[in-house]
C-alpha positions in Angstrom: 22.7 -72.7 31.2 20.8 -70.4 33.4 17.2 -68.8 32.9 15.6 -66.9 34.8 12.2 -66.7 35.4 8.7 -65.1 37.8 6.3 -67.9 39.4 3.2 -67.2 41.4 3.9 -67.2 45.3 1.7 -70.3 45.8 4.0 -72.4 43.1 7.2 -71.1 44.9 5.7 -72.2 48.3 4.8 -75.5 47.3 8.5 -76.0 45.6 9.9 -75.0 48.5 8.1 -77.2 50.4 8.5 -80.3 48.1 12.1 -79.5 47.8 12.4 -79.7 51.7 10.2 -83.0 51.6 12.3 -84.9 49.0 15.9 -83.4 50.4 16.3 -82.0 46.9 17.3 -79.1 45.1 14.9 -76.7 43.6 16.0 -76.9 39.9 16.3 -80.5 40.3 12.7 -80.5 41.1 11.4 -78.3 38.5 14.0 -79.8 35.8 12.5 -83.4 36.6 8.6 -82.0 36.3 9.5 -79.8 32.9 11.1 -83.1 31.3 7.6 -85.2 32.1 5.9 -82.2 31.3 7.7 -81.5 27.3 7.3 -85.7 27.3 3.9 -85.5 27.7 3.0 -82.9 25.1 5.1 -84.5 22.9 2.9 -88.1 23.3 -0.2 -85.8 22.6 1.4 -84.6 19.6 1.8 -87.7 18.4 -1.9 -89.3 19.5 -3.2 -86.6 17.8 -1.5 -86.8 14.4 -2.8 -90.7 14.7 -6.5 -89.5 15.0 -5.7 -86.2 11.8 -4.5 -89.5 10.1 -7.3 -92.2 11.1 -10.3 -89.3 9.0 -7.6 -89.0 6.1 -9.4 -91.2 3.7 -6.4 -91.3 1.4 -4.0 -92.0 4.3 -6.0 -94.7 5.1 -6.2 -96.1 1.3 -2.5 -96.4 1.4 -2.3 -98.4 4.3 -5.0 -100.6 3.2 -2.8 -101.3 -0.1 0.1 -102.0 2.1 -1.6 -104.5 4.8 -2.6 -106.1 1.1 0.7 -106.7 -0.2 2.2 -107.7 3.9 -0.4 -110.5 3.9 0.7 -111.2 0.5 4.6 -111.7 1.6 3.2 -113.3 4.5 1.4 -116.1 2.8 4.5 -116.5 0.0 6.5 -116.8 2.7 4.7 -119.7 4.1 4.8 -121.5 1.0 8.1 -121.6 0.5 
């Protein structure tokens, strides 16, 4: 797939240079930093949803009542 696309001078001089560094293709260059780039958001995404969910008091309640019945199995289990 192809998209085309405008980038500031500066950003195409440095590419150009980096490319030329690294013996590598342009695309492959900016293909490469737009993966770690949409991985990155995607790990903030989810660090944030753990800190919406760590002020939700009933969030919270829930997993209290579920840590109480895992050390429940826990302890059964060691019985037996």
């Amino acid at each position: 797939m192809n998209i085309t696309t405008t980038l500031p001078k500066d950003v195409i001089d440095l590419l150009a240079k980096k490319a030329k560094e690294l013996n590598l293709p342009k695309n492959k260059i900016i293909e490469r930093a737009l993966k770690v780039y949409l991985e990155n958001i995607e790990k903030a995404e989810y660090a944030k949803s753990y800190k919406q969910a760590s002020t939700d008091t009933d969030l919270l309640q829930i997993a209290e009542e579920g840590m109480t019945d895992y050390w429940k199995q826990l302890n059964d289990s060691e019985k037996a």
